[in-house]
C-alpha positions as a Python dict, from the first residue, in 0.01 Angstrom:
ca = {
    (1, 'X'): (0, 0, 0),
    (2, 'X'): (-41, -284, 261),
    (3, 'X'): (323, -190, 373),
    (4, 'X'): (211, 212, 435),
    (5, 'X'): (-108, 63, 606),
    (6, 'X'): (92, -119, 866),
    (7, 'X'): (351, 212, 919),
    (8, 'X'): (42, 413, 975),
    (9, 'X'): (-126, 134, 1233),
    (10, 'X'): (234, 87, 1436),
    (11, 'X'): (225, 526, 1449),
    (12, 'X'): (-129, 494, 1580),
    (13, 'X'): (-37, 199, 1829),
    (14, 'X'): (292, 404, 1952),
    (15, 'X'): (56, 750, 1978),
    (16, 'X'): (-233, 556, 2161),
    (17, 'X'): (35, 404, 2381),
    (18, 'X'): (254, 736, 2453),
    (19, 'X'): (-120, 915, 2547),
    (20, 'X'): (-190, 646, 2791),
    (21, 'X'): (174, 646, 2959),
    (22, 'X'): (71, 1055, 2964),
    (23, 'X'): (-248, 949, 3108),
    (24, 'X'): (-100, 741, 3361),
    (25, 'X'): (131, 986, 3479),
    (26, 'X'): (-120, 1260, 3509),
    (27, 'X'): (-358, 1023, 3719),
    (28, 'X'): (-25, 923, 3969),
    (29, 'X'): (24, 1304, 4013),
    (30, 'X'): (-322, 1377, 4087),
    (31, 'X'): (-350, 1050, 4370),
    (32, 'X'): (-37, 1191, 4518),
    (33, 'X'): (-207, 1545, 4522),
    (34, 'X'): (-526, 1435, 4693),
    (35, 'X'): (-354, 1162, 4931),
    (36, 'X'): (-153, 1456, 5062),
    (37, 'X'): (-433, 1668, 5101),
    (38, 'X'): (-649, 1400, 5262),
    (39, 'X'): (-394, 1297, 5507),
    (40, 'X'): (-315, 1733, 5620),
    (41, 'X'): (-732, 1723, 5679),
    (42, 'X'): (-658, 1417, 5871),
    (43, 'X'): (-425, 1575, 6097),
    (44, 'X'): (-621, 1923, 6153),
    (45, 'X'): (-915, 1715, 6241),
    (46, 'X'): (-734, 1514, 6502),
    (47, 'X'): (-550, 1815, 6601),
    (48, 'X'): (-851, 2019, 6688),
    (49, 'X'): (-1062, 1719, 6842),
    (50, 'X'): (-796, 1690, 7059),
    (51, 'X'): (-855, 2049, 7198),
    (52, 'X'): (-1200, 2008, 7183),
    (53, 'X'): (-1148, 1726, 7390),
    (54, 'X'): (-906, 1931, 7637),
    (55, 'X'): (-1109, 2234, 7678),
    (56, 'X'): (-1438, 1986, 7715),
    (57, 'X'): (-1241, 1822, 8006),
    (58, 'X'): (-1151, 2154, 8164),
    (59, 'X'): (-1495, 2275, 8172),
    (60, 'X'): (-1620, 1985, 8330),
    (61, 'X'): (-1350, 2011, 8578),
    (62, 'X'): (-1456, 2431, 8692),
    (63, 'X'): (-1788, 2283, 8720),
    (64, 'X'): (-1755, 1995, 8939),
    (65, 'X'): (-1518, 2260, 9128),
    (66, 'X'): (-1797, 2520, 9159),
    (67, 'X'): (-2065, 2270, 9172),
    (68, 'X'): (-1887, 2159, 9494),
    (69, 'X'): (-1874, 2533, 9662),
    (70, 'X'): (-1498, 2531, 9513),
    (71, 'X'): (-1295, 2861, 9346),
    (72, 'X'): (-1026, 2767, 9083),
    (73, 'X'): (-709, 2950, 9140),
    (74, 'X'): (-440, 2895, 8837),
    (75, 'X'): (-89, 2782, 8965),
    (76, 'X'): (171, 2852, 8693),
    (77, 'X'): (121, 2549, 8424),
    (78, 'X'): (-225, 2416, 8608),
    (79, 'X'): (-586, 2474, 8765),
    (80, 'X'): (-613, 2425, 9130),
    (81, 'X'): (-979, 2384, 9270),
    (82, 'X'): (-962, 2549, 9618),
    (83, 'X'): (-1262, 2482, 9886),
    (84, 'X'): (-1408, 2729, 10095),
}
């Protein structure tokens, strides 16, 4: 009896310990998920401050232009301000 006790326990220990391996494995899988997800919001978010940043800077730049009785003319890959 004490000898099918002890077969049962070492099936239970070797269940227990197979479910936590499985455990471990599903919990590695979902950090890799979510650290790939968190560092693709990362770069969106830098990506579009950095336009936001550009297009803030541009703005600022037509209306110092105009604010100084200037007209911006585009050249081919820039913004010229041109006095009057």
């Amino acid at each position: 009896m004490t000898d099918l006790n002890t077969s049962n326990k070492d099936h239970l220990k070797q269940d227990i310990s197979m479910q936590e391996n499985n455990r471990q494995q599903i919990n590695s899988q979902q950090v890799s998920i979510k650290s790939w997800s968190q560092k693709i919001l990362v770069v969106i978010l830098c990506a579009a401050s950095f336009y936001g940043g550009w297009k803030s800077y541009e703005s600022n730049m037509v209306n110092e232009c105009t604010a100084n009785g200037g007209q911006m003319v585009e050249g081919q890959k820039t913004m010229i301000c041109q006095l009057s």
